[in-house]
N, C-alpha and C positions, 0 to 999 in steps of 0.2 A: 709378282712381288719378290719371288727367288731368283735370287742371281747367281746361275752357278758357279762363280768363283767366291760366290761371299765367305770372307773371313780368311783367303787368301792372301799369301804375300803379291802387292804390290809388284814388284821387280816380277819381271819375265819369268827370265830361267830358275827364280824359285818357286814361283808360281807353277808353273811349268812340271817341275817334282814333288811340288804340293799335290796338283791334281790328280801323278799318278801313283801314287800313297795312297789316296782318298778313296782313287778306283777300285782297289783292292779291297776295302774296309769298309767301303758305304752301303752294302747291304749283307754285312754279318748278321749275324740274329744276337738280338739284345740279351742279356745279363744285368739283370735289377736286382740287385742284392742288398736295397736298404731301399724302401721307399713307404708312400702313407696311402695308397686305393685304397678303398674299400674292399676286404673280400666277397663282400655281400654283395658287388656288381658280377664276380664271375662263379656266384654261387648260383642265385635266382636266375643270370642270364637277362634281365628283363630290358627291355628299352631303354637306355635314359629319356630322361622324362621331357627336356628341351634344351635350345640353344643355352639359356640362361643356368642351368642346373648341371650342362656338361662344363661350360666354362667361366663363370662369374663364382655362384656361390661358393663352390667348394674349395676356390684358390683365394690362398693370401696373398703371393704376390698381387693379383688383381685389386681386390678389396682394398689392402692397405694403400696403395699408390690412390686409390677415389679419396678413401677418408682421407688422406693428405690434403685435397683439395676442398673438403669442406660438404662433400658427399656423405650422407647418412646411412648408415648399415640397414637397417631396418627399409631404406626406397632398390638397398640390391638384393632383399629376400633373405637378409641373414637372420636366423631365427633367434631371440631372446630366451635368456634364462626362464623368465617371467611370465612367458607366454602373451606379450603383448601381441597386437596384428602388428603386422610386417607385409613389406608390400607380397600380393601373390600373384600379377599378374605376368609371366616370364616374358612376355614383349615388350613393357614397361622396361623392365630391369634391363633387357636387352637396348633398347632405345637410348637410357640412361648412360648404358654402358658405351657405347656408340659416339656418345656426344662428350665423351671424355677418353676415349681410344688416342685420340692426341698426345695424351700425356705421357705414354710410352714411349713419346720417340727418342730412338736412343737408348733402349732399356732390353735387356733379356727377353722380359716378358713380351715383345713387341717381338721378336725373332721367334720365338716360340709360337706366339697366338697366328702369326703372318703361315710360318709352316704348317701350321694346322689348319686352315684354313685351305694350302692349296691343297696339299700333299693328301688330304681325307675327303675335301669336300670340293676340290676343285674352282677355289673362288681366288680369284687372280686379281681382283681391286682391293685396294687398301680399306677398311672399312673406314664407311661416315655418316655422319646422319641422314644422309639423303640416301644410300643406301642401304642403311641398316635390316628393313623389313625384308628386305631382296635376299641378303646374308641369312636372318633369321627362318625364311622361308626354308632355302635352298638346303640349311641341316634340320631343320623342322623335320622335312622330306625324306632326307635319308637316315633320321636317327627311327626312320617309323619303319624301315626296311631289317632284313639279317640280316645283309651285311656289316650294318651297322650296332649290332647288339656289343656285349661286351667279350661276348667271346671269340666273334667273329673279328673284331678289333685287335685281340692281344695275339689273334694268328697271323692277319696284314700287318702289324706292325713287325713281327717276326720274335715276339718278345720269346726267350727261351728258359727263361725261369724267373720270377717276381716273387720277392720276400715285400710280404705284409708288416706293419708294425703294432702287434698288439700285447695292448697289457697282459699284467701276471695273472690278472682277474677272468681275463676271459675265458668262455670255457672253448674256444675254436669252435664254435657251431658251425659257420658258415666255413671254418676249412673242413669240417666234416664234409658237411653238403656235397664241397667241390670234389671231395675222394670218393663217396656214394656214387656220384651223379656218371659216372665212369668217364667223363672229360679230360683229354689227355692233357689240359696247357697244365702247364706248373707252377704253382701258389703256393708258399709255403709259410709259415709266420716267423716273425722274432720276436723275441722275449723282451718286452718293454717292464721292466720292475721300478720305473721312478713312484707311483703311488703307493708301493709298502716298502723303498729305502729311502724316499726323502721326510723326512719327522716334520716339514713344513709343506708338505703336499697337502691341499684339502681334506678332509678324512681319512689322515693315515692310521692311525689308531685303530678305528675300524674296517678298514684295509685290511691292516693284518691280522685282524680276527677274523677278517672272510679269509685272507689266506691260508688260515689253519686250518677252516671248514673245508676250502676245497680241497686240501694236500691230506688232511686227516692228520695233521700234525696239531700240539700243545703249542702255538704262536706268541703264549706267554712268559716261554722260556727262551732263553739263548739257541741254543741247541735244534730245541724244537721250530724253532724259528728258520734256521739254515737249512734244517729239513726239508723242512715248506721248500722253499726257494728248491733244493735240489727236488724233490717229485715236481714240481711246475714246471720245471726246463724238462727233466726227464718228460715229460708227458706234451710239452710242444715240439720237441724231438720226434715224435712218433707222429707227427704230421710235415716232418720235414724240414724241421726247424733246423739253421746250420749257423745262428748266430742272436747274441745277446745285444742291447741298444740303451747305453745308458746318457740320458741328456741332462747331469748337474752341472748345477753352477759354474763350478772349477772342476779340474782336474786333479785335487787335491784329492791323494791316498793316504794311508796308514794301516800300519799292522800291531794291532795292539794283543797283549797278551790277552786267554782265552779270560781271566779272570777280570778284565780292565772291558772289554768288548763287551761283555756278560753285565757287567753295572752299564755302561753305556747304555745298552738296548734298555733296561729298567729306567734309566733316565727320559729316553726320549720314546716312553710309552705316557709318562706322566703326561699332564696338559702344563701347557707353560714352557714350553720346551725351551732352551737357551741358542740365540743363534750359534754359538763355539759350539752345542754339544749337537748341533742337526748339521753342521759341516763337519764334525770328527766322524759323526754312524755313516755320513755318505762317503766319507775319505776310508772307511774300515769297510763298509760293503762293496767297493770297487774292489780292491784285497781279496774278497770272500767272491769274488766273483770271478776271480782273475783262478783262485784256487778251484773253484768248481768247475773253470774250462779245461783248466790240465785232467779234470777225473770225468766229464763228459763231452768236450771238443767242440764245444760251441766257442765262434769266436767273441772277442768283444770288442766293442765298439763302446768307445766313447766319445761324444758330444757334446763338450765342455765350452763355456764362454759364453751364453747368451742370458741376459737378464730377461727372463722368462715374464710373460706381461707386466710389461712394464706401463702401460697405458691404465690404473686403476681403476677408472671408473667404466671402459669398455669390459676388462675381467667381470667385473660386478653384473656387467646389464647380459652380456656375451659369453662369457667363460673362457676358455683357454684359446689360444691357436687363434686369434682375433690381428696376427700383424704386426703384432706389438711388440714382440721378443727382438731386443737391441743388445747388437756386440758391445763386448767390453774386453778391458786386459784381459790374458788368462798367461801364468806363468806356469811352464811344460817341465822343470831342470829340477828344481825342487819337491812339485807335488808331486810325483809321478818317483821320485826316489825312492818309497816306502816299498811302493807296487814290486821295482826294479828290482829292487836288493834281494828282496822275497824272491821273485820268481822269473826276474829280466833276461838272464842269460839261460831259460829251458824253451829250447826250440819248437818243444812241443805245443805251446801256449801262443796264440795270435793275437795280436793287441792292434788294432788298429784307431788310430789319432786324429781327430779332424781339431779345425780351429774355426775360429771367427775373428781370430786376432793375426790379422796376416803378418805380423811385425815378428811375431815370433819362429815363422819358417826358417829363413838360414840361420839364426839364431839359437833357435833351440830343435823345432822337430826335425830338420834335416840331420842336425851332427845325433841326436837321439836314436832314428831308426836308421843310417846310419851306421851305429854301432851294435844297437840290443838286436839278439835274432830272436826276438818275439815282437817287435814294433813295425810296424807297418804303416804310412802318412796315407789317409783317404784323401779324396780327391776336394780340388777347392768345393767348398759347400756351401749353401744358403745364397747369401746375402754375396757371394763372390762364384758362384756356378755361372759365369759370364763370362763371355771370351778373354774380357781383359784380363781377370781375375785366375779365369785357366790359365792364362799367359804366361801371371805373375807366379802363380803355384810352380810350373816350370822350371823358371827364370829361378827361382830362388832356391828349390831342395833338389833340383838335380846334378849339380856340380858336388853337395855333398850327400844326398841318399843314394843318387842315382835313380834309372826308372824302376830297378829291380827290388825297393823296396819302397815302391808305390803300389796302388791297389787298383788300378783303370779308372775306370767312372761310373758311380753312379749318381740316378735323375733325385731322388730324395722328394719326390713329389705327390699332392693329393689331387695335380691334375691330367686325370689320366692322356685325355688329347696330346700332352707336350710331351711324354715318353721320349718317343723317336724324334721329336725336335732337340730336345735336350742333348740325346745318343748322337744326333747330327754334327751339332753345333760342338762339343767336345773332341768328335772325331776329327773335322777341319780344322781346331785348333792345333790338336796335336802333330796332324799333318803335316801343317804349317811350321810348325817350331822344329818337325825333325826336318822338315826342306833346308832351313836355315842352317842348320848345321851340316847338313849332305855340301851344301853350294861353296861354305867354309872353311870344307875338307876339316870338320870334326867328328865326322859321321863319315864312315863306308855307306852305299847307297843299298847295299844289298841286308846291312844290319839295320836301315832308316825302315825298310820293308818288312821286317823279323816284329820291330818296334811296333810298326801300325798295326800290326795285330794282337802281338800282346795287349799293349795300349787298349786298343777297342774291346777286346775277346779275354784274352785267354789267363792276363794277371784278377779281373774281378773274380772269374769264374775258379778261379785255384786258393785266392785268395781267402774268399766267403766258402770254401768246400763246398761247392755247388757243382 
């Protein structure tokens, strides 16, 4: 099913310098400095449980592309708020899954699933209904051996450090676990705060009354509020933590005086909250957050542009992270002024910029980081972590950012199997685009070589202080 030029230039002789860029880079050891496993897979260690459980339930790309065609969450095992049944038989779901594997062609996820497939499990037909049981046999078999556990997995993949993404709420049990357990792979979390800074998260209200209880801080003040926030990083710090993940709406900041901030937060404690005044507290704790990286060095990250389930009535039956989350505009030049003015030109602060709005790369986040030496452009993400889509990331910020203030790549993923497909498929792209420009004479051949590895290696890992 692999072809090893796949994602290669076409043309010979760049092809040619494609592959030996590629040779150099294709088995570095990964750098995942934003993604969604589980830690609780390299705490316990335990088996996973089947075909169906390693690669249907827990991925959206998968799930969403079924519901598309009129497939029901509940016949692929995905569990209800409600506790309705849902199917549980993982050869069923498998089966299911099998007879609609078609639908990828042409798709990421079909380069991803295909690589895992050979690259782990050694299976070399394209999956189909007719073989489907043969497939599901064949990791059945090996997910019941060591080799195949979850820690034995993140060694053959050659992962070299994975950042977790969990909330403010968590207490890190499971990366306790991993630091007891004397396990050398490296796991570490980030600070996910969208459920006590967005005033329209589900239970934010009482969010940040737990957040008080666990920081030992007053949550019903201002002040005591920021607190919180700083003892919570301070204390995911001491399990490794080297960076913050904030996913609103917009990208919209502000810095409002301590007296105007102070009524704010009283406002969007009340119920009833106004949509202006739960997009000013997320535009002023981006601010509050950008401040707290200069005084403890976590970087931040923001994840701006996605209308977060958008699908109502699978939120309701399903809850969050259901598929549903669709691009929209997001403008970069504006919001993100308040942040800049404050703290844009201190080098010590790392701000790194992802979009879901590819329209606004050469537009706005190329000339941005670009100029501010705190900005940094993540790499294409979501809904564009595709060859094409790496292409166009390229194609568009690096004539004005440059690659020196991009961040490598990361997989951004809950499936763990596609890691190193994802780190594959990235690495040939950017192969490829530095070939083109080697064969163009815009590229020295021996800087095209410097590139591939930064590119692969060494900007993620400098980037996220890992």
């Amino acid at each position: 099913m692999l072809h090893p030029d796949r994602l290669f230039p076409a043309d010979p002789a760049t092809r040619d310098v494609a592959r030996a860029l590629y040779a150099t880079v294709k088995d570095l050891p990964i750098i995942s400095p934003h993604g969604h496993t589980d830690p609780r897979w390299y705490a316990e260690n335990a088996p996973f449980p089947d075909p169906a459980r390693l690669f249907v339930v827990p991925d959206h790309y998968i799930f969403r592309m079924l519901h598309s065609q009129g497939v029901r969450l509940e016949d692929l095992g995905i569990p209800r708020l409600d506790g309705a049944p849902v199917e549980q038989d993982p050869r069923k779901i498998w089966r299911l899954f099998a007879k609609h594997y078609f639908l990828f062609r042409g798709t990421p996820t079909r380069i991803w699933i295909d690589h895992a497939f050979e690259t782990l499990f050694g299976l070399t037909e394209r999956l189909t209904p007719d073989n489907a049981d043969h497939h599901y046999d064949v990791i059945e078999a090996a997910l019941r051996s060591e080799a195949f556990r979850p820690r034995a997995l993140f060694e053959r993949m050659r992962i070299e450090v994975i950042s977790t993404t969990d909330g403010a709420l968590d207490d890190l049990g499971w990366h306790r676990m991993i630091r007891e357990s004397g396990w050398t792979g490296r796991v570490v979390p980030a600070y996910r705060p969208d459920a006590v800074v967005d005033p329209e998260f589900r239970g934010f209200r009482e969010n940040v009354e737990q957040l008080g209880a666990l920081a030992g801080e007053n949550t019903g003040t201002w002040a005591g509020y920021l607190r919180a926030h700083q003892a919570r990083r301070a204390y995911f710090k001491t399990f490794g933590a080297t960076s913050s993940d904030h996913g609103h709406a917009s990208a919209a900041t502000a810095n409002l005086a301590p007296d105007e901030a102070s009524a704010l937060f009283q406002r969007v404690l009340k119920p009833g909250v106004s949509a202006v005044d739960a997009e000013l507290f997320r535009a002023q704790m981006l601010t509050e957050m950008a401040r707290m990286s200069l005084e403890d060095g976590l970087v931040l990250q923001i994840h701006p542009g996605s209308f977060r389930n958008h699908n109502a009535a699978l939120f309701e039956q399903f809850g969050r992270d259901m598929g549903a989350d669709i691009p929209q505009r997001t403008d970069y030049v504006r919001a993100l002024k308040p942040l800049l003015d404050a703290h844009g030109n201190d080098p010590r602060l790392s701000v790194i910029l992802f979009t879901l709005d590819e329209t606004s790369y050469s537009r706005e986040l190329a000339p941005l980081a670009g100029h501010y030496p705190c900005l940094k452009l993540g790499p294409a993400w979501w809904f564009f972590d595709a060859p094409d889509g790496m292409r166009r990331f390229r194609d568009l910020t690096t004539e004005t950012a440059g690659f020196y203030n991009t961040v490598g790549f990361n997989d951004d993923t809950r499936a763990f199997p596609s890691i190193p497909a994802r780190h594959d498929v990235a690495r040939r792209v950017d192969c490829a685009f530095l070939a083109e420009r080697v064969v163009t004479h815009r590229l020295d051949e021996d800087e095209a070589f410097g590139l591939a590895h930064d590119l692969a290696y060494r900007l993620a890992k400098e980037a996220y202080r890992l």
